[in-house]
C-alpha positions as CSV (number, residue, x, y, z in Angstrom):
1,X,-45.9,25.5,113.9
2,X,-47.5,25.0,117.4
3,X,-48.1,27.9,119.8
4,X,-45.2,26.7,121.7
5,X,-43.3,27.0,118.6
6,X,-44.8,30.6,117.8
7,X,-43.7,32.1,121.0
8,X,-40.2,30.5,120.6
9,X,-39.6,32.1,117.3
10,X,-41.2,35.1,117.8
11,X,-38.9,35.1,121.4
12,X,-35.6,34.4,119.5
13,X,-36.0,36.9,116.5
14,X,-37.4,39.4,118.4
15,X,-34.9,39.4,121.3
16,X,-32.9,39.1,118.0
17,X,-34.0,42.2,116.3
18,X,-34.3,44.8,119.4
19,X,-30.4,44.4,119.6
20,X,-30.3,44.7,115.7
21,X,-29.3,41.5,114.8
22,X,-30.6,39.6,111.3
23,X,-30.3,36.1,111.2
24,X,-30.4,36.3,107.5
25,X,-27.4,38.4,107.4
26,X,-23.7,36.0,106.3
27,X,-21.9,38.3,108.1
28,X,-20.9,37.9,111.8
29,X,-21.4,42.0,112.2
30,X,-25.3,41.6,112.1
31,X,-25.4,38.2,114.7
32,X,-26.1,39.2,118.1
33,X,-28.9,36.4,119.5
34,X,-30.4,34.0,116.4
35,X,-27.6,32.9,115.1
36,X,-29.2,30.9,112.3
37,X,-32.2,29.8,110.5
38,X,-32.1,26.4,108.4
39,X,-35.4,25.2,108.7
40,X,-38.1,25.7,105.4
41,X,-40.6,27.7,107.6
42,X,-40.8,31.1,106.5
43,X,-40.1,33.8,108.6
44,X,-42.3,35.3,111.0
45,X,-43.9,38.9,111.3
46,X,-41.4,39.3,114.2
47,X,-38.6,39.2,111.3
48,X,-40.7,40.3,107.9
49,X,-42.6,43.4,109.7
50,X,-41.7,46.8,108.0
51,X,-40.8,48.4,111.8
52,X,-38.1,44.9,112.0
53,X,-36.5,46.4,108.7
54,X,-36.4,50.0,110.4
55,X,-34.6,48.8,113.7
56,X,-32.7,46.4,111.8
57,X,-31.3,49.1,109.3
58,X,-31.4,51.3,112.8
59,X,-28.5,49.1,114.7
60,X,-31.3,48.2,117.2
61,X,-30.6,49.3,121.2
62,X,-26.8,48.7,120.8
63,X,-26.8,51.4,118.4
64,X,-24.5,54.6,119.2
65,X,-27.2,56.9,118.7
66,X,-30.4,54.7,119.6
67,X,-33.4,55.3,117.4
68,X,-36.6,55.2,120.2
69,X,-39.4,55.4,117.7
70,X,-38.2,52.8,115.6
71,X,-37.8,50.5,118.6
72,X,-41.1,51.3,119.7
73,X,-42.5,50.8,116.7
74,X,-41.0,47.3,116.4
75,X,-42.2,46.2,119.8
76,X,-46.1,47.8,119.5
77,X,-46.5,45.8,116.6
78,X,-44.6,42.5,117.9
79,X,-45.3,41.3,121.4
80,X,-41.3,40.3,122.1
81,X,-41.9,40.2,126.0
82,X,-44.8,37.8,125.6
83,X,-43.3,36.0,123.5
84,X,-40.7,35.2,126.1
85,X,-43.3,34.3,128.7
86,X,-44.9,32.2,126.5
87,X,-42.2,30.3,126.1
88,X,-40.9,29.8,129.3
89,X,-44.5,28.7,130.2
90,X,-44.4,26.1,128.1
91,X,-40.8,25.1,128.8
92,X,-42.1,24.8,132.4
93,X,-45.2,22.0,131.3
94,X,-43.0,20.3,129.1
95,X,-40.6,19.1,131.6
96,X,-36.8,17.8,130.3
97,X,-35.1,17.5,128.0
98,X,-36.8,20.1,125.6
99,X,-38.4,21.8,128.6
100,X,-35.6,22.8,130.7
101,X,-34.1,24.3,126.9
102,X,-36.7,26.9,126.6
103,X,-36.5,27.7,130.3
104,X,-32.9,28.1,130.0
105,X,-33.4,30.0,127.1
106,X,-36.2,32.5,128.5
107,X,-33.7,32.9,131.7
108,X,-31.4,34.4,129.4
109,X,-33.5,36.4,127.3
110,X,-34.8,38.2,130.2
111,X,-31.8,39.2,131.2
112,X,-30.7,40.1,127.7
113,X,-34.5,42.0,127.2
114,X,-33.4,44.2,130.8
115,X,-30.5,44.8,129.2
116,X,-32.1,46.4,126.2
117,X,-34.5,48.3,128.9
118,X,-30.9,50.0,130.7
119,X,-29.6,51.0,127.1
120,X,-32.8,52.7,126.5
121,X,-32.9,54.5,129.8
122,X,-36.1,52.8,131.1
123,X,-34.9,50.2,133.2
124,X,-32.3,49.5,136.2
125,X,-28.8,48.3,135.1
126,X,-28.7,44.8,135.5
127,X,-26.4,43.0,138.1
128,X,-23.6,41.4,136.1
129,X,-23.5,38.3,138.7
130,X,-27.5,37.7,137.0
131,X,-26.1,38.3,133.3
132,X,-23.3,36.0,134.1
133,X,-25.5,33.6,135.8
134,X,-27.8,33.3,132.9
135,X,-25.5,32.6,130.4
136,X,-23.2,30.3,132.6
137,X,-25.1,28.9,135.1
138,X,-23.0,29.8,137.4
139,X,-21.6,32.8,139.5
140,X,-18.7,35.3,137.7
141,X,-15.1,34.5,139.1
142,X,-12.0,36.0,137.7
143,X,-9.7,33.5,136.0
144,X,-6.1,31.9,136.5
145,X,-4.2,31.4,134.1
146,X,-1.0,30.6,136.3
147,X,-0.9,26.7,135.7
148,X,-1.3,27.5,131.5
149,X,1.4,29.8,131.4
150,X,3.7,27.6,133.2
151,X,2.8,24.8,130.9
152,X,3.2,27.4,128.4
153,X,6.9,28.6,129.3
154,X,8.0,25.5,129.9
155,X,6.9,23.9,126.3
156,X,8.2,27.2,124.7
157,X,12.2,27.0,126.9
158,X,12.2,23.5,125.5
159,X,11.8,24.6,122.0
160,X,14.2,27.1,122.6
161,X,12.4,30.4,123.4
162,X,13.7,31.8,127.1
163,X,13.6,35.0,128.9
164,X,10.6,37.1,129.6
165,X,8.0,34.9,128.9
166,X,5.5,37.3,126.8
167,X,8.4,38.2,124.5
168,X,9.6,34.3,124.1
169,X,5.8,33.3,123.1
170,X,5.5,36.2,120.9
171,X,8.9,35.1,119.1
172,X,7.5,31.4,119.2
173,X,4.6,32.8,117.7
174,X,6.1,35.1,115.0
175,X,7.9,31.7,113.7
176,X,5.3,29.8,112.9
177,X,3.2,32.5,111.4
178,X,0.3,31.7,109.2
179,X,0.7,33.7,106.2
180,X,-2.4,35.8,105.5
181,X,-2.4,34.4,101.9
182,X,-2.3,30.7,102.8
183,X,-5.2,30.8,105.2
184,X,-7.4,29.2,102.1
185,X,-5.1,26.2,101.4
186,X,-4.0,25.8,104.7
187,X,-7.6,25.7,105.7
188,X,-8.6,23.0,103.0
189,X,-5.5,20.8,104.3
190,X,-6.5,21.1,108.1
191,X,-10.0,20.5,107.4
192,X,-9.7,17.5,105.8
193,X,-7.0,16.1,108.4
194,X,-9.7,16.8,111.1
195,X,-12.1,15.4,109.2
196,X,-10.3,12.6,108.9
197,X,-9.6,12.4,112.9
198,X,-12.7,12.8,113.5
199,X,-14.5,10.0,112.0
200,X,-11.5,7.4,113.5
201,X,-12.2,9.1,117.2
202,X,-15.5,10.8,117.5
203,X,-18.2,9.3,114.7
204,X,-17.4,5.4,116.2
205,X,-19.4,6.7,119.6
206,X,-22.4,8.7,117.6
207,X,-25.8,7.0,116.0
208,X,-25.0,5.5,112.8
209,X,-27.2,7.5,111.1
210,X,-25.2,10.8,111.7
211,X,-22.3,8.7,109.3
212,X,-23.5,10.1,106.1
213,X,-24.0,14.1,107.5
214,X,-21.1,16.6,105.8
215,X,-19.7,17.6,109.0
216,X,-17.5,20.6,107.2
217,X,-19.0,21.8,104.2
218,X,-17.7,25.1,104.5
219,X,-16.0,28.0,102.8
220,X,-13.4,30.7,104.2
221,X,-14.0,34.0,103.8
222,X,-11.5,37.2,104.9
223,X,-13.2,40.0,106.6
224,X,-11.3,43.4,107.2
225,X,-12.0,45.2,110.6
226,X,-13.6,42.0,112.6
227,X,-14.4,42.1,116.0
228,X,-13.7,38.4,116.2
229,X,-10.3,36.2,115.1
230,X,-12.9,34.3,112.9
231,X,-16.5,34.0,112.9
232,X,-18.6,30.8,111.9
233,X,-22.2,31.0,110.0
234,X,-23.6,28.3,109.5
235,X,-26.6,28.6,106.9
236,X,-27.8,25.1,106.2
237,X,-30.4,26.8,103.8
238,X,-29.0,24.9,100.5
239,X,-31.4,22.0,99.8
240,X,-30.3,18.6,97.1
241,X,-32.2,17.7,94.1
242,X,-34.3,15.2,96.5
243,X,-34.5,18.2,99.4
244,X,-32.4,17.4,102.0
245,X,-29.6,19.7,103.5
246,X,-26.4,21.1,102.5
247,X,-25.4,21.2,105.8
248,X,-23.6,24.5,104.5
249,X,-21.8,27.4,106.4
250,X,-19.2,29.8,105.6
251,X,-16.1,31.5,107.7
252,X,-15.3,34.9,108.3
253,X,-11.6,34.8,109.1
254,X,-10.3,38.6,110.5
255,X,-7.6,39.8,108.3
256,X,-5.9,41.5,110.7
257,X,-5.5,38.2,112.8
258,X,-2.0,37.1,114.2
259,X,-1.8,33.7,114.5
260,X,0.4,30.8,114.4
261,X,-0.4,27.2,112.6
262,X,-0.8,25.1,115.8
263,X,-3.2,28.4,117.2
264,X,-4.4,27.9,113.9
265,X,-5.2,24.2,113.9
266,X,-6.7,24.6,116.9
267,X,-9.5,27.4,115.2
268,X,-10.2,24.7,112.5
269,X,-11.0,22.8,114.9
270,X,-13.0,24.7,116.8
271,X,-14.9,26.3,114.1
272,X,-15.3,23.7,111.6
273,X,-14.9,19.9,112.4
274,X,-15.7,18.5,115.0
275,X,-16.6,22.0,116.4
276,X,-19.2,24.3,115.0
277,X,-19.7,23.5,111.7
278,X,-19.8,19.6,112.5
279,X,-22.2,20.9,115.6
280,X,-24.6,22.4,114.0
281,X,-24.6,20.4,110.8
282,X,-25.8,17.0,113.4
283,X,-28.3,19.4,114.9
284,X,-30.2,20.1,111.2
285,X,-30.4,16.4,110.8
286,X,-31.4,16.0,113.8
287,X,-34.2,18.6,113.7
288,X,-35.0,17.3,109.6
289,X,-35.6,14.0,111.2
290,X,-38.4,15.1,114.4
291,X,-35.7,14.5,117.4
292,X,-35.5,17.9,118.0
293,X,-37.9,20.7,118.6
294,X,-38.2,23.9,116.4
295,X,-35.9,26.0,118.6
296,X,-32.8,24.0,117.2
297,X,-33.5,25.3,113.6
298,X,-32.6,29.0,115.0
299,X,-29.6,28.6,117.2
300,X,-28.9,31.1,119.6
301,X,-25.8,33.5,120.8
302,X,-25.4,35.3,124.5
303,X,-27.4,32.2,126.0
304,X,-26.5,28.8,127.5
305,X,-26.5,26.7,124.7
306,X,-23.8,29.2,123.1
307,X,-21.8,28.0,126.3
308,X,-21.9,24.8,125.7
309,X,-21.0,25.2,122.1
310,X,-18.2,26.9,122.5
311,X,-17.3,24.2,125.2
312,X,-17.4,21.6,122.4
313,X,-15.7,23.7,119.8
314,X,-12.9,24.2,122.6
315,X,-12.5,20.6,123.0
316,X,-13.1,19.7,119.4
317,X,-9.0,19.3,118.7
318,X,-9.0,16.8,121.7
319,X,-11.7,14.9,120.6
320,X,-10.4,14.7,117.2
321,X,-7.4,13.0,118.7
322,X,-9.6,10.6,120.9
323,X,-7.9,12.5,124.0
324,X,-9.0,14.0,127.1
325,X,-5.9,16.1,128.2
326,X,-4.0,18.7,126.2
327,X,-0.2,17.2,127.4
328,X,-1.6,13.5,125.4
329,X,-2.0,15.7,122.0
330,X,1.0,14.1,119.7
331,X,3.2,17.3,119.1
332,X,4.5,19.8,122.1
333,X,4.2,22.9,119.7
334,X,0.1,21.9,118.8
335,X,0.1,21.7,122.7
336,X,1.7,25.4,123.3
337,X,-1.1,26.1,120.4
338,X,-4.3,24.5,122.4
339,X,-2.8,26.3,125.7
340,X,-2.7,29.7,124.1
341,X,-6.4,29.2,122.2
342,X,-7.1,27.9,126.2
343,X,-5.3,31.3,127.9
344,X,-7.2,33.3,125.4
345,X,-10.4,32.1,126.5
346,X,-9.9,32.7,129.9
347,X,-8.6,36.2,129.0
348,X,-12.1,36.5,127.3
349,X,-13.9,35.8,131.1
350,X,-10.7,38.1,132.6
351,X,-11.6,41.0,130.3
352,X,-15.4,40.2,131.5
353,X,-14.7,40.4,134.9
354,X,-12.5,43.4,135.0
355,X,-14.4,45.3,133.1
356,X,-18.0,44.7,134.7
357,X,-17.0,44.1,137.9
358,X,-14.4,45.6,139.2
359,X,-14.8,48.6,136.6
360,X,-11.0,48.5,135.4
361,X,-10.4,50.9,132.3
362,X,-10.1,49.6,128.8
363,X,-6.1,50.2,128.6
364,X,-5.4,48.3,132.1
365,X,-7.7,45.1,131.2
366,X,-5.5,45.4,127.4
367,X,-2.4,45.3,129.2
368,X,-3.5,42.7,131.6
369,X,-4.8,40.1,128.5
370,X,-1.2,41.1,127.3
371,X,1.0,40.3,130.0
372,X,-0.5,38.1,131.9
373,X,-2.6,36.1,129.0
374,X,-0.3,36.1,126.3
375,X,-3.1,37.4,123.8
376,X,-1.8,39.2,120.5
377,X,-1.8,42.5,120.3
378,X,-4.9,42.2,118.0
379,X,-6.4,40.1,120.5
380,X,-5.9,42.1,123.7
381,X,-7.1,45.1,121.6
382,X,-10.6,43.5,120.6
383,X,-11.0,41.7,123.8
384,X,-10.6,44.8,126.1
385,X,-12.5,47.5,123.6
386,X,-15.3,46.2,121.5
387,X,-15.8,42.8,123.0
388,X,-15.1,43.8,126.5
389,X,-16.7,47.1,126.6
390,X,-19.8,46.1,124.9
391,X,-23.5,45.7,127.3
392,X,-24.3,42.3,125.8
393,X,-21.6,40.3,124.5
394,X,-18.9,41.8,127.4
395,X,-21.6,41.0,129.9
396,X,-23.1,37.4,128.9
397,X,-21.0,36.0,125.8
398,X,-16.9,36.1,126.9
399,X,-17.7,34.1,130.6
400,X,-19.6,31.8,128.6
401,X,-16.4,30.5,126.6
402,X,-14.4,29.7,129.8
403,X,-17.9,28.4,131.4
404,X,-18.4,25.9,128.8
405,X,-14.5,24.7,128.0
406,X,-14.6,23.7,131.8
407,X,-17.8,21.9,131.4
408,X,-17.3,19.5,128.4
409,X,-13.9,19.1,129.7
410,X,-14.9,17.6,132.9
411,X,-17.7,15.7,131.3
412,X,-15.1,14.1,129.0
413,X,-13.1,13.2,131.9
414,X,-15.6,11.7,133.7
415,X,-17.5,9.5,131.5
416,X,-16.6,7.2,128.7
417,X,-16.7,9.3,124.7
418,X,-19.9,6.8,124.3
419,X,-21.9,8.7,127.1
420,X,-20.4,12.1,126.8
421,X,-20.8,12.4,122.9
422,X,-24.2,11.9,122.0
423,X,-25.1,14.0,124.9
424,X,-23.3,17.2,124.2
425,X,-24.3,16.9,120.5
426,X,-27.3,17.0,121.0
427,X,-28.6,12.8,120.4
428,X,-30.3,13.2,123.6
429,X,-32.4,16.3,123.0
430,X,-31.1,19.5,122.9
431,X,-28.9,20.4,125.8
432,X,-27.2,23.5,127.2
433,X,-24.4,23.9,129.4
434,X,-26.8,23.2,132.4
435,X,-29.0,20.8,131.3
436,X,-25.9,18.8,129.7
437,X,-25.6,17.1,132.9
438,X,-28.9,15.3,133.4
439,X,-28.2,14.2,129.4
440,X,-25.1,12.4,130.5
C-alpha cells in the first residue's frame, strides 16, 4: 500500500470501529461504515490494535452506555481524524474519477466523525440538512408517495382487492405470502431466474471480461430479531486452487419478515443478482485486475457510494427485464410488488425526515409508514424505532435509498443501457451517486 492507500484504510476502519462496527463480522448487526474487506492485504493497526478489540467488544459511540476510555484509547493510539484528512488531500490532487471518490467519501466521514463527537458530548449536534447532504448530495425533502399508491390501488381493485386501501394491500399481501420455510428454495429458484435475465438484458452492455464473474454466489441465512427485512454480506474472501475469487457473500433474511413473492422477487433482486451481490462481485474483479483503487476492496455504508448502490439494487428487477419503467415489467402483481419495495423506500427517507426534522415521535412516524406507505407492520415498526431513531443510519443511510433509486432511475432513462451500465458498475472507475454523472 501507498500512503494514499494508508490513510484510506485507516479512514474507513477507523470511522468503522469508533461506531463499533467490524468488517470481519458475517452478521449485519456489527456493519455500520466498512462494509467489506476482500482484498489479501492484511488488516491494519487501525483494525488489529488491542484498544480496536475493546471498543469493538464496547459497541463503540452508538453504544447505550458509551465506554469513554475505551474510545479514547482507540483514537490515541490510531490517528482516525488524520486519516480522514489525508485522504481527502489526496482525493483533491488526484482529480476524477478516483479523486472525486475519496472526496466524496471524506465529506461523509466528517460528518459521520461529528456525529460520533455529539454522541460523546464533545461536539455540537450536527445539522441534519449536512448529514443528508453528505450522503445524498443533495438537500432533505419529505417524500410523496401519492402517484405510487394510486398506481398501487388501482393494480390491487383490478385484482380484486377494494375498499380502504391499506386493508385491500394488506389482504393482497397476506395471499401471496412467502412461507417462512420456503424462503431457501424459493430463493434458489428466483436466483437463478434472475440470473438468467440478467445475462439476456444486462451482461450484452458490460466488458466481455466481466462474462465469466459468479454474479450470485450466495447463501441465505435466517436471522431472528433483525433490524433489516434482509441484510447482504458480501465476503469475497474465498480464493480457487489458482487464487482468484469466490466472489462469495451470504444473506441474512429477518425471520420475522412479512412479505409477499412479487415483494419478494423484487429483494432477490435487489440483494443478489443484478443488485448487490452481482455489484460488488464486478467490483472485486475489477479491483483483482488494477482498474480500481484500494478503497473498492472495503466498501462503505452511510456514504455516497451506499446511495448509489442501493439505487442499482432498486433498479436491479428492471434491468433484469431490460426495462426502464415499472408499468413495462410483464406481470401486474410483480408491478404492485416493485411499487410497494418503491413506497417502502420512500417511507425509509419519510421516517428520516419526520424524525430529524420536524421531530415527530416514534408512534406518529409508525402510523404514518403504515397508512400512508403501506409498510408491514414489521416494517413500520423497524423503520420508525431502530432505523428511524438511530444518530447514524436514521440521519445518513434511509435518505440515501430514495436518493439513489431516483438517480439510476433517471440515468437509465436518459441514456442508452450501453452508457448507463458500465458507469454505475463501476467500468469507469469507481463512482458514487454524485460523481455517477460525469461517468455517464
Amino acid at each position: 500500500m501507498d500512503r494514499l492507500d494508508r490513510n484510506v484504510v485507516d479512514a474507513i476502519i477507523g470511522i468503522d470501529t469508533l461506531w463499533g462496527g467490524d468488517v470481519l463480522n458475517s452478521s449485519g448487526t456489527s456493519r455500520f461504515i466498512a462494509d467489506s474487506w476482500f482484498s489479501d492485504e492484511p488488516l491494519p493497526q487501525a483494525y488489529t490494535h488491542e484498544a480496536a478489540g475493546r471498543l469493538r467488544a464496547a459497541g463503540g459511540v452508538a453504544a447505550e452506555e458509551v465506554d469513554c476510555a475505551a474510545v479514547d484509547a482507540y483514537l490515541n493510539a490510531v490517528d482516525v481524524r488524520g486519516a480522514i484528512a489525508g485522504m481527502a488531500e489526496g482525493g483533491r490532487a488526484l482529480g476524477w474519477p478516483r479523486g472525486a471518490f475519496l472526496e466524496g467519501l471524506a465529506v461523509c466521514f466528517e460528518v459521520i466523525w461529528d456525529l460520533a463527537q455529539e454522541l460523546l458530548g464533545r461536539g455540537a449536534p450536527v445539522p441534519y440538512e449536512r448529514c443528508v447532504r453528505a450522503a445524498t448530495g443533495a438537500p432533505p425533502e419529505p417524500s410523496d408517495p401519492t402517484a405510487k399508491r394510486e398506481r398501487v390501488a388501482a393494480l390491487v381493485a383490478k385484482a380484486g382487492y377494494r375498499g380502504d386501501l391499506l386493508e385491500a394491500t394488506d389482504a393482497w399481501r397476506r395471499d401471496r405470502m412467502v412461507p417462512s420455510k420456503s424462503i431457501p428454495s424459493l430463493s434458489e429458484a428466483y436466483i437463478a431466474h434472475f440470473d438468467a435475465l440478467t445475462a439476456r438484458h444486462v451482461m450484452p452492455h458490460l466488458p466481455e471480461v466481466l462474462t465469466g464473474v459468479p454474479r450470485a454466489n450466495i447463501r441465505f441465512l435466517p436471522i431472528e430479531n433483525a433490524r433489516f427485512s434482509g441484510s447482504m454480506h458480501y465476503l469475497g474472501r474465498e480464493r480457487t486452487p489458482e487464487g482468484r475469487p469466490r466472489y462469495e457473500a451470504t444473506y441474512q433474511i429477518n425471520a420475522a419478515l412479512q412479505i409477499s413473492v412479487p415483494e419478494f422477487q423484487q429483494l432477490v433482486s435487489h440483494e443478489v443478482v443484478p443488485g448487490h451481490v452481482t455489484t460488488f462481485a464486478f467490483l472485486q474483479d475489477l479491483f483483482v485486475r488494477g482498474q480500481v483503487g484500494f478503497e473498492a476492496s472495503v466498501l462503505t455504508m452511510n456514504t455516497r457510494c451506499a446511495a448509489l448502490f442501493e439505487g442499482i439494487a432498486n433498479n436491479a428487477i428492471l434491468m433484469a427485464h431490460g426495462v426502464t419503467r415499472i408499468e413495462d415489467l410483464p406481470d401486474e402483481d410483480l408491478q404492485v410488488g416493485v411499487l410497494l419495495a418503491r413506497l417502502q423506500d420512500d417511507a425509509k427517507n419519510q421516517s428520516s425526515y419526520l424524525t430529524w426534522k420536524e421531530g415527530w415521535p416514534r408512534e406518529k412516524v409508525a402510523r404514518v409508514l403504515r397508512e400512508e406507505y403501506l409498510c408491514s407492520e414489521e416494517r413500520s415498526d423497524k423503520l420508525s424505532g431502530v432505523w428511524g431513531q438511530h444518530p447514524l443510519l436514521g440521519r445518513m443511510y434511509l435518505p440515501a435509498y430514495r436518493a439513489g433509486t431516483e438517480r439510476v432511475a433517471a440515468l437509465r432513462r436518459r441514456h442508452d443501457a450501453a452508457v448507463v451500465l458500465p458507469a454505475i458498475f463501476g467500468c469507469r472507475g469507481l463512482v458514487d451517486v454524485v460523481s455517477v454523472e460525469a461517468a455517464v
